[in-house]
C-alpha positions, -999 to 999 in steps of 0.1 A, spaced: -160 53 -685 -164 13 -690 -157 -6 -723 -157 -42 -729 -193 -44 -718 -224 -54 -737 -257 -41 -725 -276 -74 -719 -314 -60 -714 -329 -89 -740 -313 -117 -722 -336 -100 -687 -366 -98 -712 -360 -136 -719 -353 -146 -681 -387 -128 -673 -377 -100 -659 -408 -76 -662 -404 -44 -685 -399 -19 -655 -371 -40 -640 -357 -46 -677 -358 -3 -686 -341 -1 -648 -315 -22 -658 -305 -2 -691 -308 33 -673 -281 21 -649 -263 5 -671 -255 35 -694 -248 55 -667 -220 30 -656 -209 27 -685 -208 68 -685 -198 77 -656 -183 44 -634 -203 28 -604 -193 46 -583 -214 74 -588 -244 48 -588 -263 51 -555 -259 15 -534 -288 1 -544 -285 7 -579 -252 -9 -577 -268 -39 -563 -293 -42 -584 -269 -43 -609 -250 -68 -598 -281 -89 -592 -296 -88 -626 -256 -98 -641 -258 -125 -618 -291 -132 -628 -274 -136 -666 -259 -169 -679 -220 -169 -682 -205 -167 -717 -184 -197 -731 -173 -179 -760 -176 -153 -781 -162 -116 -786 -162 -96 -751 -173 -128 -736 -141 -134 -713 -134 -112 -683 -102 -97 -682 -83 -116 -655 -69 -98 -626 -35 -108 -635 -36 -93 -671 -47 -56 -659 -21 -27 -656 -26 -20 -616 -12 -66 -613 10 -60 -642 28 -28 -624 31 -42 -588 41 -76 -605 68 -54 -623 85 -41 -596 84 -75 -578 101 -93 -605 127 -61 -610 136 -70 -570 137 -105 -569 164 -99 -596 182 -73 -582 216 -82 -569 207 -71 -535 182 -102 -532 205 -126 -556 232 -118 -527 210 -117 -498 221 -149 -470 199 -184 -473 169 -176 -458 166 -138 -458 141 -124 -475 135 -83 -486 105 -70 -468 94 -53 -502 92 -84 -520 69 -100 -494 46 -67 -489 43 -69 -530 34 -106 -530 11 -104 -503 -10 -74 -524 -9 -95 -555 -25 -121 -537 -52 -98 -520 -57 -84 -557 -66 -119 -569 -84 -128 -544 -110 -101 -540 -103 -92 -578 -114 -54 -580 -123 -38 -613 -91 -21 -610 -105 7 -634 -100 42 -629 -120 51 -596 -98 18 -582 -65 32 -595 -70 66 -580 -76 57 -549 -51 27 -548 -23 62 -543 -38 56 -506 -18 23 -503 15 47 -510 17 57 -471 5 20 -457 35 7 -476 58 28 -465 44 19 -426 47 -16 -429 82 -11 -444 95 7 -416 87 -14 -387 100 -40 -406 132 -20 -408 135 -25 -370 138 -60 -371 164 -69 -397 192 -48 -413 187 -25 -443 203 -28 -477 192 2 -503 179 -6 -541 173 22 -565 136 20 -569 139 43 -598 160 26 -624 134 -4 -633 111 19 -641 135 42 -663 147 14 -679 114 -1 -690 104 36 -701 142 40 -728 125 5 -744 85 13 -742 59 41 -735 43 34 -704 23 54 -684 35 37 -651 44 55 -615 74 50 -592 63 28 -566 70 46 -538 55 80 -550 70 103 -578 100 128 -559 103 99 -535 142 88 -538 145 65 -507 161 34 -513 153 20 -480 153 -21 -485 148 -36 -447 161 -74 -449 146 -99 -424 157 -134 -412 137 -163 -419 119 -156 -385 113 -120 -391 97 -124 -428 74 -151 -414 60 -125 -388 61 -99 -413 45 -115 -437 15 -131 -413 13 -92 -402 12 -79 -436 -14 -106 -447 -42 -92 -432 -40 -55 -430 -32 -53 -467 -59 -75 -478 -83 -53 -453 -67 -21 -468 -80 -31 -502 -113 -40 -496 -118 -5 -477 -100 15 -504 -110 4 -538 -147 17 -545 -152 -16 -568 -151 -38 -540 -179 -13 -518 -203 -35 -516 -187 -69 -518 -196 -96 -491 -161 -114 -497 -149 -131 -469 -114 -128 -458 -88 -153 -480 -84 -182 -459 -50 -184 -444 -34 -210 -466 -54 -197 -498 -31 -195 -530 -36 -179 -568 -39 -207 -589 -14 -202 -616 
């Protein structure tokens, strides 16, 4: 289910961790690396994530560096279809200060992702399908409060697929063919975008099973990805 791992039960030996905490450790973490977490009970997932905070950070070495957020395919595809809008002619042609309500929903769950940066494994990926509907919400009340411009939500994704194999979805849901693209004024992204903030970063820290049992705290208002 999980690769990239190493099973770190001498590192506990060394810390002192006593022999029935050490054979705990290596029970649950085969069966992660089996099956995911989340089919671990709670507390098994928490003791988990006690003892690999319990273990020194790598500098260097193979497997040593976690995979950022950024680099895994759940980013890479919303970050796809971001960049595929911002240069579409209908946001190249759009008046000073307008701004697409897609391109603001995306950038706003990009930053949620790095923020509370979920496995984004399988069991996240699955359910991430649940964000379909929430999108498509939030895009139609912002259709009431700008005018609407279409763009063929389609065509990035069948380009990329006649120059690579990818195993990528249409944003909006496969048999979806809206091309629905609200367009707010400067005053109506700024609302929609402080609207959006919140419930999408909320959304994801309910959906994603990686993020169960994280004690995050909201991102701060003015908190940024550092790039």
């Amino acid at each position: 289910m999980q690769t990239g791992e190493e099973n770190r039960a001498e590192e506990l030996k060394a810390l002192g961790w006593s022999a029935e905490d050490v054979r705990k450790y290596e029970e649950l973490w085969e069966y992660r690396q089996r099956w995911g977490a989340i089919n671990l009970e709670r507390e098994d997932r928490v003791f988990l994530r006690k003892a690999e905070s319990a273990l020194p950070k790598r500098a260097s070495g193979k497997g040593s560096e976690k995979k950022r957020t950024r680099d895994k395919s759940h980013y890479r595809w919303l970050a796809f279809y971001l960049e595929a809008m911002k240069a579409s002619p209908v946001e190249t042609g759009l008046q000073e200060g307008e701004r697409g309500a897609w391109p603001i929903l995306l950038e706003e769950e990009l930053r949620a992702l790095e923020y509370y940066e979920p496995v984004l494994g399988l069991p996240d990926t699955l359910k991430a399908k649940e964000l379909i509907p929430a999108r498509e919400l939030w895009i139609s009340q912002a259709g009431s409060s700008g005018r609407t411009l279409s763009f063929d939500f389609l065509e990035p994704l069948e380009a990329l697929k006649r120059q690579e194999k990818t195993s990528w979805k249409p944003l909006r849901g496969e048999g979806n063919i809206d091309s629905t693209y609200p367009v707010l004024s400067p005053e109506a992204a700024a609302a929609f975008r402080s609207s959006v903030r919140t419930r999408i970063a909320n959304l994801i820290r309910q959906t994603f099973p990686s993020l169960q049992d994280s004690d995050k705290a909201e991102p701060p208002a003015d908190w940024q990805p550092a790039h």
